[in-house]
C-alpha positions as CSV (number, residue, x, y, z in Angstrom):
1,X,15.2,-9.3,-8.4
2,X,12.0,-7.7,-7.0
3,X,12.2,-7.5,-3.3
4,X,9.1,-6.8,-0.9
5,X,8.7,-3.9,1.5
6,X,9.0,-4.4,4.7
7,X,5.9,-3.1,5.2
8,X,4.4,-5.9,2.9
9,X,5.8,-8.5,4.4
10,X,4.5,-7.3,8.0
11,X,1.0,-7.5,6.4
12,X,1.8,-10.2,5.1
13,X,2.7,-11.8,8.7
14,X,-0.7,-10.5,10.1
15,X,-2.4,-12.1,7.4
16,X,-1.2,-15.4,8.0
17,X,-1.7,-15.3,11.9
18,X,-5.2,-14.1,11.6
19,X,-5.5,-17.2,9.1
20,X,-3.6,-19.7,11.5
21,X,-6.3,-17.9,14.3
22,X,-9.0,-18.4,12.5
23,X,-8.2,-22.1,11.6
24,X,-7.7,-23.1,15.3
25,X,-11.1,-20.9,16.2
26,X,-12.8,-23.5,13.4
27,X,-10.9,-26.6,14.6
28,X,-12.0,-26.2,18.1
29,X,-15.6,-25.2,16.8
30,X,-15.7,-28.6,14.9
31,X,-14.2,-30.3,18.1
32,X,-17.4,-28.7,20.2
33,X,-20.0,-29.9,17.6
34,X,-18.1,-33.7,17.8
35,X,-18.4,-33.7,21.4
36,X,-22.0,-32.6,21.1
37,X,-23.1,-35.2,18.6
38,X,-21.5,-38.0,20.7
39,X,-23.1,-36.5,23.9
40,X,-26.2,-36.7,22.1
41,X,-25.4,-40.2,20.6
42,X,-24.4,-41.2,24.4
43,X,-28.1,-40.4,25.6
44,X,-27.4,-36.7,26.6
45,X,-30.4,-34.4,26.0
46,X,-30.1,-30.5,24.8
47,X,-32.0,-29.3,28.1
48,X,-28.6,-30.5,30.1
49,X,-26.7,-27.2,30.7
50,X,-23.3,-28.6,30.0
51,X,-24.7,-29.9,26.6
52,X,-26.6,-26.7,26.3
53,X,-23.2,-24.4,26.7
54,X,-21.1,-26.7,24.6
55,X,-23.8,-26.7,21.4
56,X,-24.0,-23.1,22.2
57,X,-19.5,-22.5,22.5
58,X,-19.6,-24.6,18.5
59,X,-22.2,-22.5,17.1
60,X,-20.6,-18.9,18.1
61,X,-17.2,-20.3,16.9
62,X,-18.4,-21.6,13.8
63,X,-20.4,-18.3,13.5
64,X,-17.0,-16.7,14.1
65,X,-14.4,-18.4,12.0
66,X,-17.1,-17.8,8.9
67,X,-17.3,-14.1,9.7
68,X,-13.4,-13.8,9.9
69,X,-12.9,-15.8,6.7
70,X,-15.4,-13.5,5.2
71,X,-13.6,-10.2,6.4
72,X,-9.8,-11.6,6.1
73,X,-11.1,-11.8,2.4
74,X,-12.6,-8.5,2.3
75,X,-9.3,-7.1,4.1
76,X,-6.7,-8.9,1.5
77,X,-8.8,-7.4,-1.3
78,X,-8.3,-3.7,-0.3
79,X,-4.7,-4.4,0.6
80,X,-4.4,-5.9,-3.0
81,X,-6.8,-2.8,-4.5
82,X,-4.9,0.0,-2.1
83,X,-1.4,-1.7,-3.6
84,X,-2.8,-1.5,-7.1
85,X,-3.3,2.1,-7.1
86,X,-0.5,3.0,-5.4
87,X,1.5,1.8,-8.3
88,X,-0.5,3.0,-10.7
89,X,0.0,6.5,-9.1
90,X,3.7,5.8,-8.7
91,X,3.8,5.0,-12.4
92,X,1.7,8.0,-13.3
93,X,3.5,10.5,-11.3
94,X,6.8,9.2,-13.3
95,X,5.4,10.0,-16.5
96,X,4.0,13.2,-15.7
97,X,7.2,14.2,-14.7
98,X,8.5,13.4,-18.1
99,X,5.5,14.8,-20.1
100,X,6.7,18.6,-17.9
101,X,10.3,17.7,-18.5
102,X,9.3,17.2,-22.5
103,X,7.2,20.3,-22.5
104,X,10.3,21.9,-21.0
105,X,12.7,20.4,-23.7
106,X,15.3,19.9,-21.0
107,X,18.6,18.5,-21.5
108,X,19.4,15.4,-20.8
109,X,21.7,17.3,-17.9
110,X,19.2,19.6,-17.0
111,X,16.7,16.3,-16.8
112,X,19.3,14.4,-14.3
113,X,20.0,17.9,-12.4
114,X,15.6,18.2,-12.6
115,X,15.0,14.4,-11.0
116,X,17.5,15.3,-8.2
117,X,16.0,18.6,-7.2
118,X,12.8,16.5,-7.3
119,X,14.6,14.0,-4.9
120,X,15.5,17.0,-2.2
121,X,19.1,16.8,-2.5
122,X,21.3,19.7,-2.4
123,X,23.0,21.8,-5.5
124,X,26.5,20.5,-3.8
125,X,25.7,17.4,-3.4
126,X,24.4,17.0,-7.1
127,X,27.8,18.1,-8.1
128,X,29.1,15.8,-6.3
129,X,26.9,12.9,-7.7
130,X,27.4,14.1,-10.7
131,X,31.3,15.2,-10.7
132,X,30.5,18.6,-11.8
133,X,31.2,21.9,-10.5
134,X,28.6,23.4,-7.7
135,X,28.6,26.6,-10.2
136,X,27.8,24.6,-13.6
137,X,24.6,23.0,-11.2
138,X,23.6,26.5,-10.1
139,X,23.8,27.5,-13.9
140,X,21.5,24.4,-15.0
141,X,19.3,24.9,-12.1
142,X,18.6,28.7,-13.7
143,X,17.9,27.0,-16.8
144,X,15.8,24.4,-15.2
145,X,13.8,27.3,-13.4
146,X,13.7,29.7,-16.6
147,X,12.0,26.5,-18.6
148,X,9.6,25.4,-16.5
149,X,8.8,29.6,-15.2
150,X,9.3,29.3,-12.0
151,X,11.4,31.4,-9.0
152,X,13.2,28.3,-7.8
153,X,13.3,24.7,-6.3
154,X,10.2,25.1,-4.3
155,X,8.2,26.4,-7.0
156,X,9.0,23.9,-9.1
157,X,8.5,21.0,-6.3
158,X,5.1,22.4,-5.9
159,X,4.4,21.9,-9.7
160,X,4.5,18.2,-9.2
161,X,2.8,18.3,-5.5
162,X,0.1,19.9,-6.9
163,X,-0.7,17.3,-9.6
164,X,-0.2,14.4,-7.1
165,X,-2.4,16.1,-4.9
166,X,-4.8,17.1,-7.4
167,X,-8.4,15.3,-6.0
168,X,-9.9,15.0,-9.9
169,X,-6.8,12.7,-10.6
170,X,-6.4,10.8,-7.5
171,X,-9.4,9.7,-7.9
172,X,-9.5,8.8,-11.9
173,X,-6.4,7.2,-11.0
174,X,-8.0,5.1,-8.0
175,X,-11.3,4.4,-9.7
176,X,-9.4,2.8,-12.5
177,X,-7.8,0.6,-10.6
């Protein structure tokens, strides 16, 4: 079961109050022009102020419910586009990983020991995840490092930071979506 982010479904929640807002703005737009045309069909002239201000209230709310359909759309489209490409980044960076794990011909404990360095977590507490000693991580962390020519965690941490941040492919990866 896929759940949404909490951060989606706040977004979600704006979207459908901005909706419900601009539905009333229209409804009481349409309830101005209706007064209007029976002011007018009562013998009420434009020149009379109150006339005057109400044709004038229906218009600007009419003008403004259409403009905040118009950009409500415009604003779910990037959310949708901005969504897109952050999945297709996520999905990217996960097979990049693999292609430099491949390259590194890791094993598949040195590839478990590899995602969890990735993750931050501590060389104890992989043993523990893992049920192995703290020495046999250190030793597969040398291995890991020796592989993929680097000094140590950082080093390789910054071998995936630097593709993510990598401008050329952010923006391949954005312009395809």
């Amino acid at each position: 079961m896929i759940t949404k982010g909490t951060q989606t479904v706040k977004q979600e929640r704006r979207a459908m109050t901005l909706a419900a807002i601009i539905l009333l703005q229209a409804l009481c737009g349409l309830f101005f022009i209706g007064d209007v045309a029976y002011d007018l069909h009562e013998g009420d002239h434009l020149d009379d102020l109150h006339t005057l201000l109400e044709t004038g209230a229906a218009v600007a709310l009419m003008i403004g419910a259409i403009f905040l359909m118009h950009e409500l759309r415009e604003l779910l489209n990037r959310m949708a586009a901005m969504d897109l490409s952050i999945r297709a980044a996520r999905g990217d960076m996960a097979n990049l990983i693999e292609s430099f794990f491949d390259k590194w011909k890791l094993t598949p404990s040195e590839h478990d020991v590899a995602l969890l360095i990735l993750k931050g977590i501590s060389n104890e507490d992989i043993a523990r995840i893992r049920g192995t000693a703290p020495s046999t991580v250190r030793a597969q962390c040398t291995k890991i490092y020796a592989k993929a020519e680097v000094d140590g965690r950082s080093q390789l941490i910054s071998i995936f930071m630097e593709e993510l941040l990598d401008t050329d492919k952010a923006n391949a990866l954005t312009d395809g979506a």
